[in-house]
Backbone as a chain_set.jsonl record, in Angstrom:
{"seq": "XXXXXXXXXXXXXXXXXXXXXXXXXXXXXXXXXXXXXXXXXXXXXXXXXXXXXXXXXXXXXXXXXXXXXXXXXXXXXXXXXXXXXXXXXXXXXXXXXXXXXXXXXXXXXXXXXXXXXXXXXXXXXXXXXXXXXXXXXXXXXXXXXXXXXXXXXXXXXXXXXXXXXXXXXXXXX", "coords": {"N": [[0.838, -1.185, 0.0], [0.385, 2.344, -0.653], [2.533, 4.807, 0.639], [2.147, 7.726, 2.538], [3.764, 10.756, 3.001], [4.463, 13.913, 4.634], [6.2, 16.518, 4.537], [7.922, 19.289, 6.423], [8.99, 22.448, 5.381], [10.261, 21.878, 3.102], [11.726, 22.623, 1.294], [14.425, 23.392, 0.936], [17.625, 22.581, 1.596], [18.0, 20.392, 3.974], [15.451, 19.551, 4.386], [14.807, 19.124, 1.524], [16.195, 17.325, 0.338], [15.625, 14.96, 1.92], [12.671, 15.108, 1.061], [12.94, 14.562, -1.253], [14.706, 11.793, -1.639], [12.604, 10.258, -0.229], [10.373, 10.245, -2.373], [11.606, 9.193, -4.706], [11.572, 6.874, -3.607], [9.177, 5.913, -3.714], [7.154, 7.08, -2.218], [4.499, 8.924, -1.909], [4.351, 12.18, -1.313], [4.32, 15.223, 0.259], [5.004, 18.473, 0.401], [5.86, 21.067, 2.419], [6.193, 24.509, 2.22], [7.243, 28.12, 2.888], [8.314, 30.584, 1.944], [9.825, 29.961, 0.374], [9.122, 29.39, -2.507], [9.751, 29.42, -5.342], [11.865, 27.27, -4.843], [10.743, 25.557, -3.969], [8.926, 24.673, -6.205], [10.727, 24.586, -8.204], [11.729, 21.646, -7.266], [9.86, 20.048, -7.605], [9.365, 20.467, -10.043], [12.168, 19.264, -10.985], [11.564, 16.623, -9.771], [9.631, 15.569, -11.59], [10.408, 15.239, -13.895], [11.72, 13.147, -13.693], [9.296, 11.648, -13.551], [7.778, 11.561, -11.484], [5.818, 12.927, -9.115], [5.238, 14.853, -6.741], [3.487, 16.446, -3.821], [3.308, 20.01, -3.467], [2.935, 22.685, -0.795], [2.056, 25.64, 0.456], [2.862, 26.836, 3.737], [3.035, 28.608, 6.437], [4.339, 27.449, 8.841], [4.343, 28.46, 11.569], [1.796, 29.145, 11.687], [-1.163, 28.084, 13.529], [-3.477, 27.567, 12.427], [-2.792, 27.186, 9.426], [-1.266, 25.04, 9.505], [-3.229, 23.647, 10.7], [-4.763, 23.41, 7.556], [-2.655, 21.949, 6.026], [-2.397, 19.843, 6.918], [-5.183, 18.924, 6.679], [-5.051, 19.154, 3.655], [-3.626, 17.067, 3.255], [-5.159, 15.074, 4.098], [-7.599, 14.975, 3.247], [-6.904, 14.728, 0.403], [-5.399, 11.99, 0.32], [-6.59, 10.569, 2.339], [-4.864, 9.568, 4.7], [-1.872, 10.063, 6.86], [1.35, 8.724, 6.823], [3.75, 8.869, 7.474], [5.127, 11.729, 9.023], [7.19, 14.637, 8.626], [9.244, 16.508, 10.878], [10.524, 19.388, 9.414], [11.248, 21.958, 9.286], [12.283, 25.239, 10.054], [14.505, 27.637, 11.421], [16.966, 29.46, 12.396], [19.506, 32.079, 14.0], [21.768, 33.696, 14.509], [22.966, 35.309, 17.514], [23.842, 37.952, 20.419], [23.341, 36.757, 23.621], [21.916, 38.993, 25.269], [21.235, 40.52, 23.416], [18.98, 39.349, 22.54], [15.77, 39.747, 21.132], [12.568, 40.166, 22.5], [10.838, 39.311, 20.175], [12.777, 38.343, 18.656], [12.951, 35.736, 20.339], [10.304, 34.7, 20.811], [9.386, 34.161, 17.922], [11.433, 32.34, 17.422], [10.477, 30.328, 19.185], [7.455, 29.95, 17.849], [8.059, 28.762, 15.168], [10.635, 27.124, 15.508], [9.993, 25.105, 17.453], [7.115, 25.355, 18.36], [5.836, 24.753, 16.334], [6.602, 22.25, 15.939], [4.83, 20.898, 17.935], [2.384, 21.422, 17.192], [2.215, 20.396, 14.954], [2.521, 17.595, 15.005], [0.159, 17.307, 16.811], [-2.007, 17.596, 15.021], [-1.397, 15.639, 13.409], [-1.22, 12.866, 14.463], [-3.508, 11.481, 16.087], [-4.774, 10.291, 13.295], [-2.731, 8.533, 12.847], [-2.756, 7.402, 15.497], [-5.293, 6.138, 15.168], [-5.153, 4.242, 13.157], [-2.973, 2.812, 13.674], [-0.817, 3.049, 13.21], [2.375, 4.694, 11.833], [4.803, 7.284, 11.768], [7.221, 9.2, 13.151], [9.748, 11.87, 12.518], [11.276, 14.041, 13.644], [13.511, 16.432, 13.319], [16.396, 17.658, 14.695], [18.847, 19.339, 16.205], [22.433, 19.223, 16.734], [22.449, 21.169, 18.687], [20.778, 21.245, 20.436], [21.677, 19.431, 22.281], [24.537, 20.176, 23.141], [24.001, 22.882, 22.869], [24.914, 26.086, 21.802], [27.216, 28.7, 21.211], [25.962, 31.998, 20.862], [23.823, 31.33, 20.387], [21.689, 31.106, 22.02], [18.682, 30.557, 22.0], [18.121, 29.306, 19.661], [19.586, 26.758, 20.373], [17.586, 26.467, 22.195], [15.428, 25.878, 21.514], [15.988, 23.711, 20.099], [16.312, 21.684, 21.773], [14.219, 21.513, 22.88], [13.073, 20.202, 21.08], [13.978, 17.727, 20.976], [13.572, 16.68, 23.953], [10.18, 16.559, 23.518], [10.338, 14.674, 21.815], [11.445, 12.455, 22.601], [9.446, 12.06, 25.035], [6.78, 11.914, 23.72], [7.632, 9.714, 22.32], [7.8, 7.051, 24.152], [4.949, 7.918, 25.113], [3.044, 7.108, 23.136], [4.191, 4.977, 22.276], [4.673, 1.625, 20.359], [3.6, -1.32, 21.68]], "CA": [[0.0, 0.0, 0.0], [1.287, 3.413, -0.938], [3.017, 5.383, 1.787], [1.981, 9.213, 2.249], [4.626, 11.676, 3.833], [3.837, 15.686, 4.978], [7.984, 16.843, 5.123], [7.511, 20.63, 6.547], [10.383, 22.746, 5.489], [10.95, 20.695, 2.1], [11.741, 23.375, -0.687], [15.598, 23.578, 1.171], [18.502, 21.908, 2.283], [17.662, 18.714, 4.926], [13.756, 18.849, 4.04], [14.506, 18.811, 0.27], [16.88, 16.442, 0.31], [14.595, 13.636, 2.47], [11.7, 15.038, -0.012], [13.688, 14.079, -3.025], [14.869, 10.657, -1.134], [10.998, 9.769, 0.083], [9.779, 10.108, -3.379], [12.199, 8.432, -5.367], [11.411, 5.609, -2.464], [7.797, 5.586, -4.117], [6.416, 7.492, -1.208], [3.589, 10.207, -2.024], [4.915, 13.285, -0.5], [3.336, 16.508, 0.15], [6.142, 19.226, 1.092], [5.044, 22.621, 2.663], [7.471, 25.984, 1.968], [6.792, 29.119, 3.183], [8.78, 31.581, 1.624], [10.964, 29.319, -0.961], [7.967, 28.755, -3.54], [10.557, 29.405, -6.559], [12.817, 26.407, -5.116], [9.71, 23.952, -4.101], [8.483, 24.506, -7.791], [11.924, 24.129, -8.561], [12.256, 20.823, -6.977], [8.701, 19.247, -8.162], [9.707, 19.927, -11.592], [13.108, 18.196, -11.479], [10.937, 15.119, -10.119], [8.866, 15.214, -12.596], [11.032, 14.87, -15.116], [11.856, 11.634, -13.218], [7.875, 10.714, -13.831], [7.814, 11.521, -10.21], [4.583, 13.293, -8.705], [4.852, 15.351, -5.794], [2.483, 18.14, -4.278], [3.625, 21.057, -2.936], [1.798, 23.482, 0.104], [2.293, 26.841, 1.261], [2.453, 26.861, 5.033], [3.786, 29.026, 7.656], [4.594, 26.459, 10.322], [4.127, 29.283, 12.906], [0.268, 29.436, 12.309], [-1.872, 26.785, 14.405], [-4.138, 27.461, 11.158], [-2.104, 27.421, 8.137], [-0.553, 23.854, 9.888], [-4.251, 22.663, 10.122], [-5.001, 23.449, 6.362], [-1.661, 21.288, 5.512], [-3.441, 18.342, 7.134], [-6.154, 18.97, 6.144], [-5.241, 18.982, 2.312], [-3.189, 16.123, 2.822], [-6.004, 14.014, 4.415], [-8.728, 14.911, 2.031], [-6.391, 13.929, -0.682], [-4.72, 11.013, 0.284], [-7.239, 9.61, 3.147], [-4.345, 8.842, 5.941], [-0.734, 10.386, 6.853], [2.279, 7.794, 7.557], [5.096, 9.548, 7.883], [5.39, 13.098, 8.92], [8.705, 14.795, 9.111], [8.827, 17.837, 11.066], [11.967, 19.864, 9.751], [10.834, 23.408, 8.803], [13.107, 25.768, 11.319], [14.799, 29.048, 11.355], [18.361, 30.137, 13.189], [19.466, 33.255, 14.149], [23.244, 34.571, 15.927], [23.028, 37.092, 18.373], [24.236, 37.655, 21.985], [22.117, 36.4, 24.733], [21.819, 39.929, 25.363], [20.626, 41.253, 21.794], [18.04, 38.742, 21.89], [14.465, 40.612, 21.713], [11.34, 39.418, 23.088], [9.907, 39.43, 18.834], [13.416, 37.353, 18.528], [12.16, 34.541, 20.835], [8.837, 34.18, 20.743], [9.458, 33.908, 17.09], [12.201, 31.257, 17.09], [10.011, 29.194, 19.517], [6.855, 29.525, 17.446], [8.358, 28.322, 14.344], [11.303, 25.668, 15.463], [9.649, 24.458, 18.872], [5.707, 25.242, 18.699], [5.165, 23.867, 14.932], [6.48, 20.19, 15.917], [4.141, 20.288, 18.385], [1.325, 21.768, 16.419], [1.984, 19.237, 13.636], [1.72, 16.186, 16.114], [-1.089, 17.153, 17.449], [-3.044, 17.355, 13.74], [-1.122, 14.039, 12.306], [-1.199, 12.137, 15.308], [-4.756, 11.25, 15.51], [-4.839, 9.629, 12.234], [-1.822, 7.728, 13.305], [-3.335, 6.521, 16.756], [-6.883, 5.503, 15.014], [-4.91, 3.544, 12.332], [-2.359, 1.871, 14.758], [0.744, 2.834, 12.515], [3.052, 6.089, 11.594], [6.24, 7.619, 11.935], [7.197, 11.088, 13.449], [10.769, 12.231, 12.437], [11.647, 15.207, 13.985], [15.067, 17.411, 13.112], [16.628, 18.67, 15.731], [20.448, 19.59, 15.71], [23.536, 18.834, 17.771], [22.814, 22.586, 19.69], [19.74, 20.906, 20.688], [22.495, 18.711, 22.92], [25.455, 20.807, 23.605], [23.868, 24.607, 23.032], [25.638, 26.768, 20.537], [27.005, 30.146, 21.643], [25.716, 32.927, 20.306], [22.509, 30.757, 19.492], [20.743, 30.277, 23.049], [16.971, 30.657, 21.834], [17.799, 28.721, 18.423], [19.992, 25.847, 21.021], [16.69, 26.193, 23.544], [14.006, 24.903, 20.544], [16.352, 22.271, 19.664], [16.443, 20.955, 23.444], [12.384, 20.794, 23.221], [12.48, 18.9, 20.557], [14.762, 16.176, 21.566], [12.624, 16.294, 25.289], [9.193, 16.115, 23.291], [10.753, 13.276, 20.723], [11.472, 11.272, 23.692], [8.826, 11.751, 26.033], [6.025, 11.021, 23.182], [7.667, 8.236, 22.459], [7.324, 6.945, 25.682], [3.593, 8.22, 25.708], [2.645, 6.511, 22.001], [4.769, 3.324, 21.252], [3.203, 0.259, 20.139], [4.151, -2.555, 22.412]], "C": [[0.883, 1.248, 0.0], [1.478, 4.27, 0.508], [2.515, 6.576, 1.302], [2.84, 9.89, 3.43], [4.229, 13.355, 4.059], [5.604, 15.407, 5.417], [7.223, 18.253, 5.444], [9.382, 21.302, 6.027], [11.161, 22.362, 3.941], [11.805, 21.596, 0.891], [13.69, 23.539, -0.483], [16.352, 22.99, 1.804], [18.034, 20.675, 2.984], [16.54, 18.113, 4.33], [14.173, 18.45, 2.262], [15.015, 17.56, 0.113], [16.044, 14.864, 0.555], [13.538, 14.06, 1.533], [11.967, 14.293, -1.149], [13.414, 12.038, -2.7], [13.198, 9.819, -1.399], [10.479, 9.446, -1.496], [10.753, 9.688, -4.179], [11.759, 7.102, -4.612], [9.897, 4.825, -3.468], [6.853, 6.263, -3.656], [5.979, 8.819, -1.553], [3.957, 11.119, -1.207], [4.201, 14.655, -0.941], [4.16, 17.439, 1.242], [5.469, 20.381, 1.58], [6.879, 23.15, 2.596], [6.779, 26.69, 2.511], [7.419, 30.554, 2.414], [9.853, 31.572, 0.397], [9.919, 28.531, -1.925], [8.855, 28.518, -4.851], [11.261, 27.953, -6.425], [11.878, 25.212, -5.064], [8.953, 23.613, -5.553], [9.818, 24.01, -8.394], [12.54, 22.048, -8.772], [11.039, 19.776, -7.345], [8.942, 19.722, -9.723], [10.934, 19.04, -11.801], [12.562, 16.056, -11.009], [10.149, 15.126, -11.074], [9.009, 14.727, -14.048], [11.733, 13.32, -15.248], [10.04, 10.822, -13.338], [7.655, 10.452, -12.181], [6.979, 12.851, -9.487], [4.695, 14.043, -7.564], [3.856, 16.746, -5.444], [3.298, 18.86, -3.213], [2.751, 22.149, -2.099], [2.498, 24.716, 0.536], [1.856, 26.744, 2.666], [2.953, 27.667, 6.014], [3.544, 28.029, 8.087], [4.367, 27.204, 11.742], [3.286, 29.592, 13.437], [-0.483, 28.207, 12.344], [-3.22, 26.551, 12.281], [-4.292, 26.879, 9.697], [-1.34, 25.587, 8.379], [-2.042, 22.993, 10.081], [-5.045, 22.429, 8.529], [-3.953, 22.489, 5.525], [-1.882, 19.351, 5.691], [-4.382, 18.357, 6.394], [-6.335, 18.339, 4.358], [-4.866, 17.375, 1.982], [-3.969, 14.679, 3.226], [-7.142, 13.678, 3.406], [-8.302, 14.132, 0.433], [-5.92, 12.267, -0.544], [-5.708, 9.472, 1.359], [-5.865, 9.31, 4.535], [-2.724, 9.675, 5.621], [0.354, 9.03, 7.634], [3.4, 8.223, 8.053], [4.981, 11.085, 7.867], [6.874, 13.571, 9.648], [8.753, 16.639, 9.094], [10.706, 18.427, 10.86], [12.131, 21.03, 9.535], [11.569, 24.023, 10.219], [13.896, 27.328, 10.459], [16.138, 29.12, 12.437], [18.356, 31.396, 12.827], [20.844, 33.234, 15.329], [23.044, 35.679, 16.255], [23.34, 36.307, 19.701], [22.933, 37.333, 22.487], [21.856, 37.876, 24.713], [21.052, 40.81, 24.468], [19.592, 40.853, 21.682], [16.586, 39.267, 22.491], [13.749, 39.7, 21.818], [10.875, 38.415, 21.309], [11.647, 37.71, 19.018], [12.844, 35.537, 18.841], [11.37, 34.187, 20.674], [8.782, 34.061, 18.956], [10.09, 32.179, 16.7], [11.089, 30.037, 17.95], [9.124, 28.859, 19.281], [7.307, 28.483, 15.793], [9.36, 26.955, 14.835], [10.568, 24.793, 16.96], [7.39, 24.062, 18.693], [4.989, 24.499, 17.513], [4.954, 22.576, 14.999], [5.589, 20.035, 17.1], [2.775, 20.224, 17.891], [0.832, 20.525, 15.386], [1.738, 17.952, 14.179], [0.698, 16.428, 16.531], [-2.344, 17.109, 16.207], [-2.79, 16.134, 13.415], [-1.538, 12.956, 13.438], [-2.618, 11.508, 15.719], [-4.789, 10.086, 14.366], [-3.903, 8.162, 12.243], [-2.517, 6.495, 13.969], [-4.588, 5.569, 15.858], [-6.166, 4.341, 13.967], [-3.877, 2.563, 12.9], [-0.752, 1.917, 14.22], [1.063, 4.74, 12.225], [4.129, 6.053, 12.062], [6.31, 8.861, 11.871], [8.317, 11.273, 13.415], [10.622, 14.233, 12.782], [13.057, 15.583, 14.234], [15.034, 18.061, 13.987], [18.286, 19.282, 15.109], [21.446, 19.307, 17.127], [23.443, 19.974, 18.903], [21.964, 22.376, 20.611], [20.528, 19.976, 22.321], [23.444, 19.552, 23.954], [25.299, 22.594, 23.544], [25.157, 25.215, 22.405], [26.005, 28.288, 21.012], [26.657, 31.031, 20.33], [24.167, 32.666, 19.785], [21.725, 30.411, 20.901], [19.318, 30.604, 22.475], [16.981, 29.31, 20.567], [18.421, 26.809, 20.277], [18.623, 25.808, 22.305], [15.552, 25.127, 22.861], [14.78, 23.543, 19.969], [16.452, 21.554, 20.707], [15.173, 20.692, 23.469], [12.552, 20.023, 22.176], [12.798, 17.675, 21.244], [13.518, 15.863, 22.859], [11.195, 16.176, 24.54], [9.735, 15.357, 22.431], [10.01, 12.657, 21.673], [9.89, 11.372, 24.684], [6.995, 11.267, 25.058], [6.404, 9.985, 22.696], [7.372, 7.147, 23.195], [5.632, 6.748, 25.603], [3.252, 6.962, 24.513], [3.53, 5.262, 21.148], [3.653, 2.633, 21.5], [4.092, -0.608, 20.708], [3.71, -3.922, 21.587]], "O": [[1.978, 1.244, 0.563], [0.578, 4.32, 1.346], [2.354, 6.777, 0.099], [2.646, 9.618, 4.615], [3.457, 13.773, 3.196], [6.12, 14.586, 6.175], [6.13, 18.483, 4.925], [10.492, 20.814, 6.239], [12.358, 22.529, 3.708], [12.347, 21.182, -0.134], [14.349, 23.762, -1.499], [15.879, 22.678, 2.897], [17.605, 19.838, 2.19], [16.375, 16.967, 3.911], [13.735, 17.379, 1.843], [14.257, 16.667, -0.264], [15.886, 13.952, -0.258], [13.318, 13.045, 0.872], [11.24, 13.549, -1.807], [12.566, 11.269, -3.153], [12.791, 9.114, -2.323], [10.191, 8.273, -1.733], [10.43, 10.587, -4.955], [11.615, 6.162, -5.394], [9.698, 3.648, -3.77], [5.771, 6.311, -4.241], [6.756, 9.774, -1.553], [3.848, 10.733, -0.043], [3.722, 15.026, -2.012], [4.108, 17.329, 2.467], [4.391, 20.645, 1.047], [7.998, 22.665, 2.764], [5.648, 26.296, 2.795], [6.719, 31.565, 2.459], [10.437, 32.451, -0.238], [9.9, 27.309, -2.07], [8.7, 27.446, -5.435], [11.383, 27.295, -7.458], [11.984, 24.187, -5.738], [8.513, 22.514, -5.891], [9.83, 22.983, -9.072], [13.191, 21.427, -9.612], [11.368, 18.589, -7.357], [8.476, 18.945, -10.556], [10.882, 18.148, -12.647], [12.871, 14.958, -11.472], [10.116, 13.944, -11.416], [8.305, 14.185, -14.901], [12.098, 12.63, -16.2], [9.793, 9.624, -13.201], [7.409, 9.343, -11.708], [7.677, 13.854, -9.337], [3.624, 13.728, -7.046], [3.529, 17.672, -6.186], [3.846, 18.312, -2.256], [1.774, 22.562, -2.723], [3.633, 24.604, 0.999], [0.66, 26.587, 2.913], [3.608, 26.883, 6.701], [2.464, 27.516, 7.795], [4.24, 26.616, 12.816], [3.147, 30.033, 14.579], [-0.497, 27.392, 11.421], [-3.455, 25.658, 11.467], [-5.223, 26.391, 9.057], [-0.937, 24.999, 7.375], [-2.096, 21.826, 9.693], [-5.784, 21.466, 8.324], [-4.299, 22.205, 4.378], [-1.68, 18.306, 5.073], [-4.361, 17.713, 5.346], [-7.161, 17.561, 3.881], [-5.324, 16.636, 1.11], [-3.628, 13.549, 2.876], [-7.501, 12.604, 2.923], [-8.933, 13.396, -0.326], [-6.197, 11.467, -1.437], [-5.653, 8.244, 1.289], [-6.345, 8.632, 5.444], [-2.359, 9.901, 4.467], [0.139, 8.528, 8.737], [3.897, 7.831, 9.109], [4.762, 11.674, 6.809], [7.458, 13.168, 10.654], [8.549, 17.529, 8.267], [11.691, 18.178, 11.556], [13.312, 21.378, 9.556], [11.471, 23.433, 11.295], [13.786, 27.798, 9.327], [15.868, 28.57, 13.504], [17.721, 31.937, 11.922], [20.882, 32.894, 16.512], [22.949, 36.745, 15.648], [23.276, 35.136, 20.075], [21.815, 37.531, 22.012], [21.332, 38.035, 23.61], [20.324, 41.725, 24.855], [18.837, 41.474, 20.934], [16.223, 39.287, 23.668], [13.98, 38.56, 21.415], [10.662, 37.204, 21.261], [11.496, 36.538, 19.364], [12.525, 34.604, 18.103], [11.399, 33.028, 20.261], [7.62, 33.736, 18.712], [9.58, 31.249, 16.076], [10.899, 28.951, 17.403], [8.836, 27.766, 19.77], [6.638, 27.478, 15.549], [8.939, 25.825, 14.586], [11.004, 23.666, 17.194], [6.706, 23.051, 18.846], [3.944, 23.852, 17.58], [4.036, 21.859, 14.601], [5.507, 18.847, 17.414], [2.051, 19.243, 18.063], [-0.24, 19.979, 15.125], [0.781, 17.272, 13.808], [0.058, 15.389, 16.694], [-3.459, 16.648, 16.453], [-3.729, 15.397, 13.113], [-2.345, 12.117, 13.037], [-2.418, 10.37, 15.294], [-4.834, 8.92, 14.76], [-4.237, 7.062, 11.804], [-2.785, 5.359, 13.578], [-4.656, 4.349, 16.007], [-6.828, 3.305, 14.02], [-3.999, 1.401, 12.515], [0.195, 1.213, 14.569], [0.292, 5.69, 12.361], [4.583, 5.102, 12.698], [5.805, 9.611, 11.036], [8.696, 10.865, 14.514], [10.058, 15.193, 12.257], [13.71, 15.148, 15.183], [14.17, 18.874, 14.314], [18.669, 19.539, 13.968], [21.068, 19.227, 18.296], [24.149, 19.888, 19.908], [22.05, 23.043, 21.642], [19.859, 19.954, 23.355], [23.272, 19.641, 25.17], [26.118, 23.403, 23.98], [26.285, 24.755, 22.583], [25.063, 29.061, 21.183], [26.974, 30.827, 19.158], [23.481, 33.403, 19.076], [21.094, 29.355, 20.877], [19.031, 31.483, 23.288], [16.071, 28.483, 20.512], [17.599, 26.13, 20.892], [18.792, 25.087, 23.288], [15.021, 24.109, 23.307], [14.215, 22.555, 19.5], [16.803, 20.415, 20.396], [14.824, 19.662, 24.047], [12.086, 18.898, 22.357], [12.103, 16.877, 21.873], [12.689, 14.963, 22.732], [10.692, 15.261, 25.193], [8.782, 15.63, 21.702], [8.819, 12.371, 21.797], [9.387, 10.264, 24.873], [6.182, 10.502, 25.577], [5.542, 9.119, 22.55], [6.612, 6.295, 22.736], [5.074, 5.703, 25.937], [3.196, 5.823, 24.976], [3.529, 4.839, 19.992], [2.592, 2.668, 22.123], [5.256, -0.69, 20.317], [4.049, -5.03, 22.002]]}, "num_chains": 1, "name": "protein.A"}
């Protein structure tokens, strides 16, 4: 049975890359961009020229909204999500000191509040069907904290702690 993937993030670097991968695999993929529409068109025409199908979504990841319309499309179309791969994110260097309120509350709606946003739409579909897979990108700063990067090294520390602790909550024994 055909696999369906939601990558967030896909039109650049990590996400495109696993987009490309996934769908060469066989696996129906449905990328969201937000601001790199030129490269996600970019990158659904060079599959295509492989006879290779993907769809493409406009999403901020930062709005609870715009992240239920991404489900949304990809349920109505496809009937069921298997793999979602949350890797859509944003960095930013500055001193601890430099870093404004707009700074933060930015970095932690986009790299921190999206992967939870997006589990909480895919996940559902998951549970009722008894199968899925939640890849979530973090980064090594996420571990060891990055100077000059504490807000970007704080959203990569939630992920890792929400990976693990829904894992925990939602394995299948």
């Amino acid at each position: 049975m055909e696999k369906i993937a939601i990558i967030t993030g896909m039109s650049r670097g990590i996400g495109r890359e696993i987009a490309k991968t996934l769908a060469r695999q066989g696996i129906k993929v449905v990328g969201s961009y937000n601001k790199s529409e030129d490269k996600a068109k970019e990158m659904q025409e060079e599959l295509k020229k492989e006879n290779i199908e993907i769809d493409i979504f406009k999403a901020d990841v930062s709005s609870k909204e715009e992240i239920r319309a991404l489900v949304e499309f990809t349920l109505e179309k496809y009937g069921k999500i298997d793999i979602l791969v949350n890797n859509a994110g944003i960095s930013q260097e500055k001193l601890f000191t430099d870093i404004s309120d707009e700074d933060w509350e930015n970095m932690i709606k986009v790299n921190l509040s999206s992967v939870f946003y997006m589990i909480r739409e895919v996940l559902p579909n998951m549970i009722q069907r008894k199968e899925g897979s939640i890849i979530n990108i973090s980064s090594v700063w996420g571990i060891t904290g990055g100077s000059c990067e504490v807000h970007y090294s704080a959203t990569k520390a939630g992920i890792i702690g929400m990976t693990k602790a829904l894992a925990k909550e939602v394995r299948v024994i």
